[in-house]
C-alpha positions as CSV (number, residue, x, y, z in Angstrom):
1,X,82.2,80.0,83.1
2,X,83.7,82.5,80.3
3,X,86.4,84.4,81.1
4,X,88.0,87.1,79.2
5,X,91.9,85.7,79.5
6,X,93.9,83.7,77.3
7,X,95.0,80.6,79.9
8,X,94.6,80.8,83.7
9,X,98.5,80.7,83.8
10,X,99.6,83.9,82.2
11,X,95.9,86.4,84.2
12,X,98.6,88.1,86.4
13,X,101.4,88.9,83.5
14,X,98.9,89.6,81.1
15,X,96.9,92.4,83.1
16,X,100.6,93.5,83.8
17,X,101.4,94.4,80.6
18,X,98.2,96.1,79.8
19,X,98.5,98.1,82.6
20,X,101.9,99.3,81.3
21,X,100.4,99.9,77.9
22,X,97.6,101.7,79.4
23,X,99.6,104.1,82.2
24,X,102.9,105.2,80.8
25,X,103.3,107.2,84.4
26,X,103.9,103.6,86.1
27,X,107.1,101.3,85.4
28,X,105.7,98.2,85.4
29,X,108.1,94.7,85.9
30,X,105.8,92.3,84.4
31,X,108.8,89.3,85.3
32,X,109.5,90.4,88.6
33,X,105.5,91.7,89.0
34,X,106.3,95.2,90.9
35,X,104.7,98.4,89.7
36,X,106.2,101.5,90.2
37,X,105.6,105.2,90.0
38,X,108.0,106.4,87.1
39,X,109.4,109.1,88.8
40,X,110.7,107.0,91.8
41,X,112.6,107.6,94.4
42,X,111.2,111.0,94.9
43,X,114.3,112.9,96.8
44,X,113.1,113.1,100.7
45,X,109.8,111.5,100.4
46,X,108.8,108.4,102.5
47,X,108.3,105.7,99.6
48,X,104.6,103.9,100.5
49,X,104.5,100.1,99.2
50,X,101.4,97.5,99.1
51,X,100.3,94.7,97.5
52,X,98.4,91.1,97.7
53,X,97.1,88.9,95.6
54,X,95.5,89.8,92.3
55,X,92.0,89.9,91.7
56,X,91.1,93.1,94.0
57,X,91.8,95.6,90.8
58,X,92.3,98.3,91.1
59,X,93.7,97.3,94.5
60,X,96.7,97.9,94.5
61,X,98.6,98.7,91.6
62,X,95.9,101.1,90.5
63,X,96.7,103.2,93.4
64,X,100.4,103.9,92.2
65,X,101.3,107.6,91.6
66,X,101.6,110.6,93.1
67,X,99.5,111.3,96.2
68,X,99.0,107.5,96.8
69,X,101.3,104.9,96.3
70,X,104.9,104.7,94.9
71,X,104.5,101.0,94.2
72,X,102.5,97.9,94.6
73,X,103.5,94.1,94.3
74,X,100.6,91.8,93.1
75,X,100.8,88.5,94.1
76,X,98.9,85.6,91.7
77,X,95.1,85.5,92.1
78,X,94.3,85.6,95.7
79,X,97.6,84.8,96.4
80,X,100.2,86.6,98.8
81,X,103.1,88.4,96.9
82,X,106.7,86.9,97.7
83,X,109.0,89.0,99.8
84,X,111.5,89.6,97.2
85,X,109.2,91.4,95.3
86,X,108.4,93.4,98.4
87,X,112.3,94.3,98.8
88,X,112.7,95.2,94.9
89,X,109.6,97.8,95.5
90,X,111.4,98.8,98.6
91,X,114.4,99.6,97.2
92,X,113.0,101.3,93.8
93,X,111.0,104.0,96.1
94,X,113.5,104.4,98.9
95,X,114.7,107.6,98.7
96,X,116.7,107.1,102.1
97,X,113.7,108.5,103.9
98,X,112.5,105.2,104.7
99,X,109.4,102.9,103.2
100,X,106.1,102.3,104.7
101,X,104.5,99.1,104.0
102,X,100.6,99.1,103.9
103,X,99.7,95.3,104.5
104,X,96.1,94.1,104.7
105,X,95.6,91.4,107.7
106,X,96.2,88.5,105.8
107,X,98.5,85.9,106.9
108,X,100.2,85.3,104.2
109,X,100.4,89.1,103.4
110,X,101.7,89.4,107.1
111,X,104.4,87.1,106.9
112,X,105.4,87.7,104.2
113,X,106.0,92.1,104.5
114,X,107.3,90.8,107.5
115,X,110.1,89.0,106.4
116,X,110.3,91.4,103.8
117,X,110.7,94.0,106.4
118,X,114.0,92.7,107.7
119,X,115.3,91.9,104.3
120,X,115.3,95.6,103.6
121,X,116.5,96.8,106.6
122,X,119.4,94.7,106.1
123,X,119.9,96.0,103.0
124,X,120.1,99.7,104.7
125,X,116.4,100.9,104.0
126,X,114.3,101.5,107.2
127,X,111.3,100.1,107.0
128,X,107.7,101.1,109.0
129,X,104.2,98.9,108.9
130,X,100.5,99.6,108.7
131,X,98.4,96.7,109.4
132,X,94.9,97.2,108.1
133,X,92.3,95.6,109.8
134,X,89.0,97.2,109.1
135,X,86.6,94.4,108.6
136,X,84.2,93.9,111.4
137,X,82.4,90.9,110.6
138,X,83.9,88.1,111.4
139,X,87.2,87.9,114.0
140,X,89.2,84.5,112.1
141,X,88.4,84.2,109.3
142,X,90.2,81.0,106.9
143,X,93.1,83.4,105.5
144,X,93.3,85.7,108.8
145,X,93.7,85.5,112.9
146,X,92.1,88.3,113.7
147,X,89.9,91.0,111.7
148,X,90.6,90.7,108.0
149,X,91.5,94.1,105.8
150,X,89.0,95.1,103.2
151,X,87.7,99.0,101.9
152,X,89.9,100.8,104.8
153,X,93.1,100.1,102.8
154,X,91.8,102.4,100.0
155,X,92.0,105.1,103.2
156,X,94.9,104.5,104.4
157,X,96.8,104.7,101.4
158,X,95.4,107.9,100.0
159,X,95.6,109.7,103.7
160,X,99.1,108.2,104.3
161,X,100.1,108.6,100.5
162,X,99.4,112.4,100.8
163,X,101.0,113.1,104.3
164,X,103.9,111.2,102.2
165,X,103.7,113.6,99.4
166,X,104.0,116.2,101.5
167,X,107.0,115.2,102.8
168,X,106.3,114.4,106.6
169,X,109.0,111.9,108.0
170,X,108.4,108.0,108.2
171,X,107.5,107.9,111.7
172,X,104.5,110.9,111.1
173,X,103.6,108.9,108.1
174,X,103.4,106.0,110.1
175,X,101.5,107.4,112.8
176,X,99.1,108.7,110.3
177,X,98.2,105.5,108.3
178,X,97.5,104.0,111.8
179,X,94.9,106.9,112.6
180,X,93.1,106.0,109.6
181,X,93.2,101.9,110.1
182,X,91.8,102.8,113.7
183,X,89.0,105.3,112.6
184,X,88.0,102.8,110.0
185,X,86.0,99.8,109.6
186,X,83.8,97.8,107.0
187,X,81.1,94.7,106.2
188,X,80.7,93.5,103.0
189,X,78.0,91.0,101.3
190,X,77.9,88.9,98.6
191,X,75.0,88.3,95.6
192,X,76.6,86.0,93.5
193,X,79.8,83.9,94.7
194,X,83.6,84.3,92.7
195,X,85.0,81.9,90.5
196,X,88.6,82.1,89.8
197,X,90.6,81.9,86.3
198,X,92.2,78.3,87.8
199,X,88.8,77.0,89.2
200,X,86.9,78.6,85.8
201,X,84.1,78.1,88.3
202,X,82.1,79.4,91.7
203,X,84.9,78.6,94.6
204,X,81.8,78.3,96.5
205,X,77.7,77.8,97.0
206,X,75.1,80.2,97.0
207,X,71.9,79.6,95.6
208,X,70.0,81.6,93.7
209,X,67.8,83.9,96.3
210,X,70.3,84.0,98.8
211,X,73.3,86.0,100.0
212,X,76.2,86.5,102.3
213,X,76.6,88.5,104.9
214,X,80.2,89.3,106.1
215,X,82.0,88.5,103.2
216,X,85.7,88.8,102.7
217,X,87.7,90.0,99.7
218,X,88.3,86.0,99.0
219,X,85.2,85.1,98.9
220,X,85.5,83.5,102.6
221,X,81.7,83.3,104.5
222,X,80.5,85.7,106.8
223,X,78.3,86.2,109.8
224,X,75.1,84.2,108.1
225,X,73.6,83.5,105.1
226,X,69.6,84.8,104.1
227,X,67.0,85.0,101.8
228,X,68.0,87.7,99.3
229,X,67.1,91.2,100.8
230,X,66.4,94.6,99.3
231,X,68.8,97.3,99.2
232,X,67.0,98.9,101.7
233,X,67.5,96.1,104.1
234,X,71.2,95.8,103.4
235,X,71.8,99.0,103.6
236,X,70.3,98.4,107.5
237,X,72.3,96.0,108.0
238,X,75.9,96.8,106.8
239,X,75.5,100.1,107.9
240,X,74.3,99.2,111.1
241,X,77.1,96.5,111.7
242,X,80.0,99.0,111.1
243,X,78.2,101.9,112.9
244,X,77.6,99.9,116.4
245,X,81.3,98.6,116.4
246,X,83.0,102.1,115.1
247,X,80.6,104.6,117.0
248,X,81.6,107.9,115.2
249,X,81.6,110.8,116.6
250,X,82.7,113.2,114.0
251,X,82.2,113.6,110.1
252,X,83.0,110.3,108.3
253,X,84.4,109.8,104.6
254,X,82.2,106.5,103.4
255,X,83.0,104.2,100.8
256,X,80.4,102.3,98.8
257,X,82.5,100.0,97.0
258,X,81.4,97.1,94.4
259,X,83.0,93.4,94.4
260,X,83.6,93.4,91.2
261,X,80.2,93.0,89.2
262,X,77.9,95.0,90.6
263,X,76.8,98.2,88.2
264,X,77.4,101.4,89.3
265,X,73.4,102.0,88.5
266,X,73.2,99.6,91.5
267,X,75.7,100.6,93.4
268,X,74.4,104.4,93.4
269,X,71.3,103.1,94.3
270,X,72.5,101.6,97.6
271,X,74.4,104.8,98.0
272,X,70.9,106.6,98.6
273,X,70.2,103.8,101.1
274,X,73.4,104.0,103.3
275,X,73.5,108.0,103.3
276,X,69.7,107.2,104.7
277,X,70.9,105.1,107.6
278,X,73.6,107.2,108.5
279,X,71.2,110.6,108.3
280,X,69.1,108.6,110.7
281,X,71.9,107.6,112.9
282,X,73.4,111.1,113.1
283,X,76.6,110.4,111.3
284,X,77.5,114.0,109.2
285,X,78.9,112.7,106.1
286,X,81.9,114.6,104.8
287,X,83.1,112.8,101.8
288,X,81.8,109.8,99.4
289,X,83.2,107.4,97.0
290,X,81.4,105.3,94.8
291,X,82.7,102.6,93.0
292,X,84.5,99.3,92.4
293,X,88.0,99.5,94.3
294,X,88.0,96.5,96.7
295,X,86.7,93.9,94.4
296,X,86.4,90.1,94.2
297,X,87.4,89.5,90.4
298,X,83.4,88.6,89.6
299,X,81.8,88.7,92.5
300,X,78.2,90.4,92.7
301,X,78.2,92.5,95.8
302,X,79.2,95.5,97.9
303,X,80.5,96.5,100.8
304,X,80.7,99.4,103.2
305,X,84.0,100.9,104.7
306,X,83.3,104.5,107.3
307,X,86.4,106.4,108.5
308,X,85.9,108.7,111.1
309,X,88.2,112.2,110.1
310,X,89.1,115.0,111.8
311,X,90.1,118.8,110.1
312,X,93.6,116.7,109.0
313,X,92.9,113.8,108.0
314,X,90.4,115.6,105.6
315,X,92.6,117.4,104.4
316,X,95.0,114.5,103.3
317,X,91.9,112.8,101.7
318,X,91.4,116.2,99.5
319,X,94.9,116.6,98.7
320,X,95.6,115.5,94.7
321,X,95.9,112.5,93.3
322,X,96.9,111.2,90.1
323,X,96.8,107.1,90.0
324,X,94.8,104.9,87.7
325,X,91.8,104.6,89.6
326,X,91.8,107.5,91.7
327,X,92.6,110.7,90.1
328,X,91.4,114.8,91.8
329,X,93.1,118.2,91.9
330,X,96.2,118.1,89.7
């Protein structure tokens, strides 16, 4: 399998300091692997911190910066960060408004904000948690108990990140980034499996004319495998799968999102497909994002995240943004 990295060793700290060549608005750590907005702490604004393992780019650290995150802590390749780089991002945003940690429903992730959590609070920095857990097709998964978190953390940290910005206290914040988790859910599938830099090969087995349905961000399996299906039919499906467990009611904001090697030529295409099923379904569609922003390192796929928004929670969703990977309105 070719890779574009020197040695599987140095992936993480490599991307690291390209990312601080590339962004001069983000401090980036690459020993102590925390990135953070330059101008943090921001004087009476909740700090917003996430993370996980690398390998989801632009998840997370491309989400740092104004109207989104003030920093991220990437853990190795699939791999949960440690808590004390959790409390050094804690106490480089705090701005003794408090910190919210945005923590996808991992357990490794979990346990480790958790722990986290109390470290900081000990050190005099109140600390509030949104657990994201959007994914409806499996409920355990091999890295989760319960419903793993997927697209929907993209949501919450943009909607929470801008009621941040705006300087709404930790609990409003709080409150807000659990509206969004709740409103939210998501199915992925798989083309092509993902290797890893250590592996240098496919962590798992899918055969040429087949694919996944219900994959995770790790490349875990889903609800059942099939014959390879059009975009049409997947669009049916994943659509379908997310509609009958979310059952919106109002507008939604929907996110097509690629795992990593899927071409946006592609990915537009299934676009066309999924605004289909949710015109026939009745579901008014307010916003749309197209793109890779969940991904798998090279996995061939997509997946499909809905969040259900009322006249605020639009709002926050329209409000600028000026990370990395998600830049409007300044």
């Amino acid at each position: 399998m070719k890779m574009l990295i020197n040695v599987p060793e140095t992936v993480v700290a490599d991307a690291l300091r390209g990312m601080a060549a590339a962004h001069p608005s983000l401090s980036v750590d690459v020993d102590n692997r925390v990135v953070v907005r330059r101008d943090a702490p921001v004087a009476g604004k909740v700090g917003l911190v996430s993370g996980g393992g690398s390998g989801h780019e632009p998840l997370h650290g491309g989400f740092v910066g104004p109207g989104m995150l003030s920093a991220a802590c990437p853990g190795e390749v699939f791999t949960s960060p440690v808590p004390d780089q959790m409390v050094r991002a804690a106490a480089a945003v705090d701005s003794g408004a408090g910190v919210l940690f945005v923590v996808k429903n991992y357990t490794g992730d979990v346990l480790n904000f958790d722990m986290a959590a109390e470290l900081a609070e000990d050190e005099g920095v109140q600390v509030a948690k949104v657990l994201v857990n959007d994914d409806v097709a499996v409920t355990d998964s091999l890295f989760t108990a319960g419903r793993r978190g997927t697209g929907a953390t993209l949501f919450v940290e943009k909607i929470a990140g801008a009621a941040a910005e705006e300087g709404l206290p930790l609990e409003r914040v709080e409150a807000i980034g659990r509206q969004v988790n709740e409103s939210s859910r998501s199915f992925g599938v798989a083309l092509t499996a993902v290797s890893t830099p250590a592996k240098g090969s496919p962590t798992f087995d899918l055969p040429e004319g087949e694919l996944e349905l219900g994959i995770g961000i790790h490349g875990e399996p889903g609800r059942e495998r099939r014959a390879m299906m059009t975009s049409r039919e997947i669009a049916d499906f994943a659509v379908g799968a997310v509609l009958d467990d979310l059952h919106p009611r109002g507008p939604v904001i929907a996110l097509v999102n690629g795992m990593g090697a899927t071409p946006l030529l592609e990915l537009y295409g299934f676009n066309a497909e999924v605004q289909r099923v949710l015109g026939e379904r009745g579901v008014s569609v307010a916003r749309t994002l197209v793109g890779n922003y969940v991904t798998s390192l090279d996995m061939a796929g997509c997946s499909v995240s809905l969040c259900e928004v009322d006249e605020d929670l639009l709002r926050l969703w329209d409000a600028p943004v000026e990370t990395p990977a998600l830049r409007w309105g300044r």
